[in-house]
N, C-alpha and C positions, 0 to 999 in steps of 0.2 A: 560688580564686585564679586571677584571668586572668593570662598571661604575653605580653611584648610579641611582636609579630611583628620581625623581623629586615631593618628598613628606617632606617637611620639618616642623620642630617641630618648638615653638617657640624660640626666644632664650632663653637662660639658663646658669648658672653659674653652676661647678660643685663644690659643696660644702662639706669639709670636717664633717666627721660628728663626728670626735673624735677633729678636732682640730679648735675652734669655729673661725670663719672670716676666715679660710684659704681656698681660692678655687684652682682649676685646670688652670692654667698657660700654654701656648704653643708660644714660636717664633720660627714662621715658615717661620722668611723672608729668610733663607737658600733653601726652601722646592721652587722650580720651577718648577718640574714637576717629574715624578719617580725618585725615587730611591733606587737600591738593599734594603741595609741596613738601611733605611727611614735618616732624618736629622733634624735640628732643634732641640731644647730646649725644652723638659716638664717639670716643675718642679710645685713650688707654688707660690702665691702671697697673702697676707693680704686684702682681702677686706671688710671692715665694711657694706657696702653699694651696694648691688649686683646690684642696679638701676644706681649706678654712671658712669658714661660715662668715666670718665678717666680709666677705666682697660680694654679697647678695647680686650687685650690679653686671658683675661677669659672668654670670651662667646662661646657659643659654638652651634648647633644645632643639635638635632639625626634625622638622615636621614634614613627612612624604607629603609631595604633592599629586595629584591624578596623574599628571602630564610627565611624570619621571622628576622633575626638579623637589627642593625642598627649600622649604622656608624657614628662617631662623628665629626661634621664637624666645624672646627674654623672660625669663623665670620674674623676677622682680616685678614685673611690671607685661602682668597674663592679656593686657590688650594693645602689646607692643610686637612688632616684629621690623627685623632689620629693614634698610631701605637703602637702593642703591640708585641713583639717579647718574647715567654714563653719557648724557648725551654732552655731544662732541670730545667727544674722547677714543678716539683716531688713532691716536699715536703715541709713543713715550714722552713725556713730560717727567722730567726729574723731581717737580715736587709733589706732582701727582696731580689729579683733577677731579671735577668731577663734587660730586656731595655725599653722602654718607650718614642719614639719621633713621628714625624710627616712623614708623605707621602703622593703624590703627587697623590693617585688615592686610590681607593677603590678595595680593593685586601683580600685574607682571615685573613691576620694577625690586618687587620681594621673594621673588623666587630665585635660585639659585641651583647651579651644578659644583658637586663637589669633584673636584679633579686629582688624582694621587701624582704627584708627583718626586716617587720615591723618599727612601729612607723615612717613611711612616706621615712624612709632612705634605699638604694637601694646598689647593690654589682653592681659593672661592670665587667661580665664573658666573658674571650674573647670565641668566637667561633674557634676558629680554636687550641685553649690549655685550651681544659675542665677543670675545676676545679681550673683555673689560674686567677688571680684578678687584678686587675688595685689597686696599692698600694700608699696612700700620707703619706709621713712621714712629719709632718707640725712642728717640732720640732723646737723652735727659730724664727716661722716666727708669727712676734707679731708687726710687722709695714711694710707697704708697701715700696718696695723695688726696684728700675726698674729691675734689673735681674732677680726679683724672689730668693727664698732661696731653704730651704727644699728639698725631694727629693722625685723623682714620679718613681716606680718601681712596678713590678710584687708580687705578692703570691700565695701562693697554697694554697685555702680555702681563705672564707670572714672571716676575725675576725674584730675587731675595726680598725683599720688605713686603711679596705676596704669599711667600710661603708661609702656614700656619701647622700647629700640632691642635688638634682635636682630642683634649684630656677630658676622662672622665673626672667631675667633679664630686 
């Protein structure tokens, strides 16, 4: 089990960039400390206002990692970090694939490449499933929600529903 090094971003919202006010969403109050098949909730949330203090759930911080990648770590919830699980996910799929929750340590399926892909907006490639993308389908989510809507899943290739804005919160 690797553990992250002690270099934090500021916070941040992960912002949809095809679907406007929708950010990145994670409850990790399931998430206690390892597990296999990671736990917790990704999905999305509505937020107008990325400075507002009531979406504790959307924040997030990118933590360097030794190896060049960074791990996304949830403010809310300090023994959570994203998790991306790409296996067989090959190709494009239109609803997307693949899983998307949280884990309780810094491991290869939790590290990530931030990719610029002009006009400010950025892809998140996992490192450990090259060419595999952190995917928001923010469809319906048009007012804030407590559970969150929409669905946060994998693809092969950045196209629109991979591109995100990295706000500071």
């Amino acid at each position: 089990m690797a553990t992250a090094i002690s270099v934090y971003s500021s916070v941040i919202n992960i912002l949809s960039a095809n679907f406007p006010s929708v950010c990145l969403r994670m409850d990790a109050a399931a998430v206690t400390g390892p597990s296999g098949s990671g736990a917790g909730t990704v999905n999305c949330q509505y937020v107008s206002n990325p400075f507002d203090p009531a979406f504790p759930w959307e924040k997030f911080r990118l933590v360097s990692q030794p190896d060049g990648t960074v791990a996304i770590w949830s403010v809310a919830f300090p023994k959570a970090f994203l998790r991306l699980d790409g296996n067989g996910v090959t190709q494009f799929s239109a609803p997307g694939a693949g899983t998307v929750n949280a884990q309780g340590y810094v491991g290869p399926w939790e590290k990530f490449h931030i990719r610029p892909m002009g006009n400010l907006q950025v892809a998140i490639e996992s490192a450990n499933f090259p060419g595999v993308f952190l995917r928001m389908d923010g469809s319906g989510v048009t007012a804030p929600v407590g559970p969150g809507g929409g669905k946060v899943n994998c693809q092969f290739g950045a196209r629109s529903w991979e591109r995100f804005y990295l706000v500071a919160a």
